[in-house]
N, C-alpha and C positions, 0 to 999 in steps of 0.2 A: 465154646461160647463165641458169639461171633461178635465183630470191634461194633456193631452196630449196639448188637446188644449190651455189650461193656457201656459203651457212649451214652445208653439209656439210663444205666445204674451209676452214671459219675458225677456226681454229685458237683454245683458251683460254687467259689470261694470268694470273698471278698478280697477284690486288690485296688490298691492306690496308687497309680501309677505318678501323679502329681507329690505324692509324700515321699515315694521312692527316691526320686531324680532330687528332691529338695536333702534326701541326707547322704546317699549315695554318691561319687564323682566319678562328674561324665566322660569317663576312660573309653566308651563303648559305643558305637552307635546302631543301636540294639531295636529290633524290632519290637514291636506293639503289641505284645503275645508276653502272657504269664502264664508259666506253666506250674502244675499244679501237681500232676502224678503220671508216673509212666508205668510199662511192663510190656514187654517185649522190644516188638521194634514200633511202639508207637507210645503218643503222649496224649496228655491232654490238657488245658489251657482252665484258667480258673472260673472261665465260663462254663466249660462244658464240654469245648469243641475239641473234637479226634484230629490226631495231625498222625500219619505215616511220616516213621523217621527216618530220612537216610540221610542226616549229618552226623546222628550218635556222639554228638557232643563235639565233634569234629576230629571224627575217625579215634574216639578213647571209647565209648561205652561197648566193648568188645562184645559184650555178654547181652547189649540189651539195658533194660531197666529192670529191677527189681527181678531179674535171678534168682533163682532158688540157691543155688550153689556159692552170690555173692551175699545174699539174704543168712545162709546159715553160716558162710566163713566169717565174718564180720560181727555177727551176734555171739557166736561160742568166743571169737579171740577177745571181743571187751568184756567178756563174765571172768577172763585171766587176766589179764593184763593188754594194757593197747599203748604204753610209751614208758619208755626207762632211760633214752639217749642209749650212747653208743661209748659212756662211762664201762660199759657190762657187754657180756657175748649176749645178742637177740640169737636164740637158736632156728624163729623161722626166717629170719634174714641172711643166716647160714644156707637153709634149705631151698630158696629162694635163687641165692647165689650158686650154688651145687646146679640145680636147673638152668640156670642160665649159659654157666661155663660146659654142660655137659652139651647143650643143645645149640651150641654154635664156635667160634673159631676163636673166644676170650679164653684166658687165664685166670683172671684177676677182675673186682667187681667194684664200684664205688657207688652206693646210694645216696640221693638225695629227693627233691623233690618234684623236678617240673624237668621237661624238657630244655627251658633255657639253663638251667643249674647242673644240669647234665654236660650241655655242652661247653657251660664255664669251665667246667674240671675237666674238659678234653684241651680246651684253651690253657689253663694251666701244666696240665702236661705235658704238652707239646712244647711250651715254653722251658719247663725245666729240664725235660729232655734235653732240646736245643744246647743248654749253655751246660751239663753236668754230662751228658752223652756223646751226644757230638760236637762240645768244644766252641761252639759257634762264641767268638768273641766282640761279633758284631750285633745288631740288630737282626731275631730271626722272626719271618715275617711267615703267616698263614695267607693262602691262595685260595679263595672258596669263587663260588658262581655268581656271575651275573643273575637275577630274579631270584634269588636262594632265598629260603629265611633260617635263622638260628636263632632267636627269642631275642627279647626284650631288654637282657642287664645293657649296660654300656658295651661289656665286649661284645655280645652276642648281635647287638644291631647293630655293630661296627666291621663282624662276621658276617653279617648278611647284606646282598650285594641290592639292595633296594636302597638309594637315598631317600623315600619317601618316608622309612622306617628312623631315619639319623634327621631328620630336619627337629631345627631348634635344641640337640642336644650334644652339640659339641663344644669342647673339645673333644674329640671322640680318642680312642686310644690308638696309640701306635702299633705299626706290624700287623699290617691287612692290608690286602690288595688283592683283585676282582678278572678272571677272566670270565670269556663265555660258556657255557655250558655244551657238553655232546663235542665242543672244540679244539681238540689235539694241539692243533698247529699253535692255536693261542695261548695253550699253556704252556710249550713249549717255547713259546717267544719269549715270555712272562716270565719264566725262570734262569733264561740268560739273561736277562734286561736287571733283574733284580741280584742276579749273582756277580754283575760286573759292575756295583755301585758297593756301596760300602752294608750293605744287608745280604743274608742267607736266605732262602726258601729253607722254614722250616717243616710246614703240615703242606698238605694239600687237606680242606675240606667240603666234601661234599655232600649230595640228597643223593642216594639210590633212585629214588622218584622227585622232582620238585612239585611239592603241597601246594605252598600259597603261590609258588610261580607258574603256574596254570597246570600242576597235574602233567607233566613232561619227564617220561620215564627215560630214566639214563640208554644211552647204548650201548651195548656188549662190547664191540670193538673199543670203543671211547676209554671204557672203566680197565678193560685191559694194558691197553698203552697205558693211562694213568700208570695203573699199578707198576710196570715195567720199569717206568719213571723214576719213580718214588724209588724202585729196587735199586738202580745205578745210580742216582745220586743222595743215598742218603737223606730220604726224607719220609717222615710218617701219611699212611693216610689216614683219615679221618671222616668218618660216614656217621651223617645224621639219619638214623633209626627212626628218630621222636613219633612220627608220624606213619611212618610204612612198619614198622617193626610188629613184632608181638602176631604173626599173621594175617594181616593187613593187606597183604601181596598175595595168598594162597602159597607161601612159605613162611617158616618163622621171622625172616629174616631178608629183607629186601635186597641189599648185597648175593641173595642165594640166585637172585636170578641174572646177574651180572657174572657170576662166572670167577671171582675174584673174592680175598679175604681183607676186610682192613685192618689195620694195625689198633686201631680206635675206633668203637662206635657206640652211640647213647641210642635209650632206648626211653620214652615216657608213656605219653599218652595212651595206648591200650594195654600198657602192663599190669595194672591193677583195675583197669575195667571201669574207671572213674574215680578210683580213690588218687588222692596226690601221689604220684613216686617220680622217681626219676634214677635213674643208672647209667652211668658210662663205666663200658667192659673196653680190658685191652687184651694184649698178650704179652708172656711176661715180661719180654725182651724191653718194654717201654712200663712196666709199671714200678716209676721210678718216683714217686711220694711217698713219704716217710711220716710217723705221727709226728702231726703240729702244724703241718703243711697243707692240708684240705682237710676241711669236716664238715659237719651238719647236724644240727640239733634235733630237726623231726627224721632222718635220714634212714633209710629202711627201718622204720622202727616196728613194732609188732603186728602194728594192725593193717599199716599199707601192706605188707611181707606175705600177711595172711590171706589180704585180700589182693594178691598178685598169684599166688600159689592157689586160689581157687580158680584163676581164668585159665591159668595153665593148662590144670587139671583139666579144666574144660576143655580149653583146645582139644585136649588129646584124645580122651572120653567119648567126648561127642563127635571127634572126627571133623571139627570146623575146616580145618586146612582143606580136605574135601569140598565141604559146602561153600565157602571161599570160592575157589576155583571155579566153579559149578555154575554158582550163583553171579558172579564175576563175568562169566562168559554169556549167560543169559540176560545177564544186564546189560553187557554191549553191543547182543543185536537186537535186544530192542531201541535202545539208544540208537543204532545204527538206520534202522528204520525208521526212527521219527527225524531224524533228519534227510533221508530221501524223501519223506512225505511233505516235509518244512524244510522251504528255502534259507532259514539264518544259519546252517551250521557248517563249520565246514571240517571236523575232524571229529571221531570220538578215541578217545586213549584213555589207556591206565593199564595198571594189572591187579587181579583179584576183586577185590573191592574197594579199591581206591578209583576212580577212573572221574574223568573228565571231558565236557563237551565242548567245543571252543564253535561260537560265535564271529559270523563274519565280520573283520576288521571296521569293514564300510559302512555296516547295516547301523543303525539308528536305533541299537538296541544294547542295552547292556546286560552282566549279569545279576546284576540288584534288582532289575525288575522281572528280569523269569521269575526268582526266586520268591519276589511279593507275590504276582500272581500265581506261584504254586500252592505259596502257604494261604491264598485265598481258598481252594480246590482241597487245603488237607495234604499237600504236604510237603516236607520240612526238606528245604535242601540247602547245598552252603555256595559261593562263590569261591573262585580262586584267583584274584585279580579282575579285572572291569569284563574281560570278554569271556571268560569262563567258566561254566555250571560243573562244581563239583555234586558227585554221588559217593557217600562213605556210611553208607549204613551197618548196623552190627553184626558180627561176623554168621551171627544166629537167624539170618534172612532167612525166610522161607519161596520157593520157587511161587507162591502166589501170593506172596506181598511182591515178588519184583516186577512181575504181572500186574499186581493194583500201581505200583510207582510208576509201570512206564502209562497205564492207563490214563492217569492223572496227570501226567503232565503230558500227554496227547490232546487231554481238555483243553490245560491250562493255555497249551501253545497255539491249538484253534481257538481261543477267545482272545490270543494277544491284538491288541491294537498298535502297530508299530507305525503306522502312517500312510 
C-alpha cells in the first residue's frame, strides 16, 4: 500500500491545543503538529497529514511505529504480567541482561529507566569506586565534554558541559569539570591542574558521537589516548550509549567504532524501541554497589525487558546492523549533494544513522527553521544545536524512503527564503 494511499484511509482526530498547554507545563517548545498514529517510518498528525520520519522519537524508535514484533512482545508480556519491582528475580530482565553482556565488553548490568537515570548510576559509581577502590580521600571529580549532554537530574546537567542546560538551577553539585572534545592535549592539561589541587580525576566521561552537540563523532586516535590515560593513571572511563547505542551507528555499540572498551557505559533510548528503559553496564572490576546502594522501582521490570528483547531480536533477524550501514551511507551522499547544490552547508557527518548537516556559521539561517519548513513538505527532522540539522530515522529505513527524505528536503531547501 502506498503512504498516499494509507494518507487516504487516515482518518482526522479532534485536538485542543489551547486545553493542552492550559493543563500541561510548558517544559517543551514543541511544534504545532499533533500526532495521532504511526507505522513504519512515518506518522501522521490528527488532521490527516503524512509526515516521513527521520527523528524516530529522537533516534529511540529503533523498530519504527507500530511493529509487528513490538505489537506482539508487548501484548503477550501484559496478558502475564508487566511489573512486580525488583523485590522478586524478573526472568526476562535476566534474559535481557545475558544479551547484553554477551553482545558487548560489560559484565554486570543495572536497569532503570531513561537515559539520564542511567548515567546517574554511572555518576554514582564512579563516585564510590573513587573513595572504596581507589582510596581517593579527597574530592574525586568527573572530566566530561565541552557541548556534551548527559540528561536532566541535577548531576547529569552538571555532567553535561552546556551552561545553557544549568542556568537558574544551581547550586549545581560538586566534582565536575569540562574539557574540549576530540582534545588530548586538554585533557591532559585538565588532569594535572586537578591532580595538583586538593581533588582526584575520578571518570573521564564521554559521547562516542556528540547528539545534541551538533552530531560530532569522536576520533579514533582521540578515544585511544583517552583510554591509555585512564589505564596509567587510574581512572574509569565512562561512555554515554543513550543515544548511539542499540545500533544506531551500524554497530551495536558506538564505542565499536572507536577502537577501545570502556569501563562504564549506559545505554537508553533505542533499547526498547520506545518503551522507557534505561541500563548502565560495567565490568566487573568496577561493579562495586551493594543492595541498598542504587535501585529503581519501575527498573528492567517485565514489560520494558520484553519489549527491549523484541528489538534485539530484531536487530539480529532482520539484519538492521546491515540496513544501518547501507542506509547510513546512502543518506550521506545525498546529504552530500544537496549541499553542493545549496550554498548554506558546510559539512555533513555522522556514522550509521545517526548523522548531521552543519549550516554555515555566517549564513542567516538556523536549524529551527529547515526543520519548520520541512515538516511543512512532510517531513519530520530534529536539530542539534542552532546550526545543525539532525537525520536519525529508524533503524527499519528503506533505501526509498531515504530517496523520498533527501527528495523533500531538496524542496523544502529550494523554497527557503533566507534573504
Amino acid at each position: 500500500m502506498s503512504p498516499q494511499t494509507i494518507l487516504d484511509q487516515a482518518p482526522t482526530q479532534t485536538f485542543d491545543q489551547t486545553e493542552f498547554d492550559q493543563y500541561v507545563m510548558g517544559t517543551y517548545g514543541r511544534f504545532p503538529v499533533a500526532i495521532a498514529r504511526g507505522e513504519g517510518c512515518r506518522l501522521w498528525d490528527t488532521e490527516g497529514k503524512s509526515y516521513l520520519d527521520f527523528v524516530a522519537g529522537i533516534a529511540t524508535c529503533t523498530l519504527g511505529h507500530a511493529h509487528p514484533a513490538l505489537i506482539n512482545a508487548t501484548s503477550e508480556q501484559i496478558k502475564k504480567y508487566h511489573h512486580v519491582s525488583n523485590l522478586y528475580y524478573i526472568p526476562e530482565q535476566g534474559q535481557l541482561a545475558k544479551w547484553l553482556v554477551e553482545h558487548s565488553c560489560a559484565d554486570k548490568v543495572f536497569f532503570c529507566n531513561s537515559g539520564a537515570e542511567a548515567n546517574e548510576a554511572a555518576i554514582k559509581l564512579v563516585r564510590k569506586y573513587a573513595h572504596t577502590v581507589s582510596d581517593f580521600l579527597e574530592q574525586p571529580v568527573i572530566l566530561s565534554a565541552k557541548a556534551s549532554f548527559h540528561g536532566r537530574t541535577l548531576a547529569t546537567i552538571t555532567a553535561t558541559g552546556q551552561p545553557k542546560y544549568q542556568k537558574h538551577f544551581h547550586p549545581l553539585p560538586d566534582g565536575f569539570a569540562y574539557v574540549p572534545y576530540n582534545d588530548i592535549q586538554a585533557l591532559k592539561e585538565a588532569i594535572v591542574d586537578i591532580d595538583e589541587g586538593n581533588r582526584r580525576v575520578a571518570a573521564v566521561m564521554l559521547e562516542p558521537l556528540q547528539g545534541e552537540g551538533g552530531v560530532r563523532p569522536g576520533e579514533l586516535e582521540y578515544f585511544k589516548a583517552v583510554r591509555q590515560i585512564c589505564d596509567e593513571n587510574n581512572i574509569l572511563l565512562v561512555l554515554d550509549e543513550v543515544q548511539v547505542g542499540v545500533g544506531r551507528t551500524g554497530k551495536y555499540w558506538g564505542y565499536e567504532n572507536l577502537g577501545i572498551e570502556p569501563d562504564i557505559f549506559t545505554s537508553a533510548k533505542g533499547l526498547a524501541g520506545g518503551i522507557p528503559i534505561g541500563a548502565m553496564l560495567c565490568k566487573d572490576s568496577c561493579a562495586v554497589l551493594n543492595p541498598g546502594e542504587h535501585a529503581s522501582t519501575f527498573g528492567g521490570n517485565p514489560f520494558s525487558c520484553a519489549s527491549a528483547l523484541a528489538v534485539i531480536d530484531t536487530l539480529e533477524s532482520d539484519n538492521l546492523l546491515e540496513n544501518t550501514n547501507a542506509r547510513g551511507q546512502q543518506l550521506r551522499t545525498g546529504l552530500e549533494g544537496l549541499a553542493q547544490k545549496y550554498p548554506y552547508f558546510t559539512e555533513v557527518r555522522g556514522w550509521g544513522l545517526i548523522n548531521g548537516m552543519e549550516i554555515k556559521a555566517d549564513l542567516d539561517l538556523t536549524s529551527i527553521q529547515v526543520v519548520k519548513a520541512a515538516m511543512d513538505h512532510g517531513l519530520f527532522l530534529a536539530p542539534a544545536g542552532p546550526k545543525v540539522l539532525r537525520f536519525v530515522p529508524p533503524l527499519i529505513v528503506s533505501a526509498a524512503e531515504i530517496d523520498e527524505a533527501i527528495a523533500l528536503l531538496d524542496k523544502t531547501l529550494a523554497n527557503l527564503d533566507i534573504g
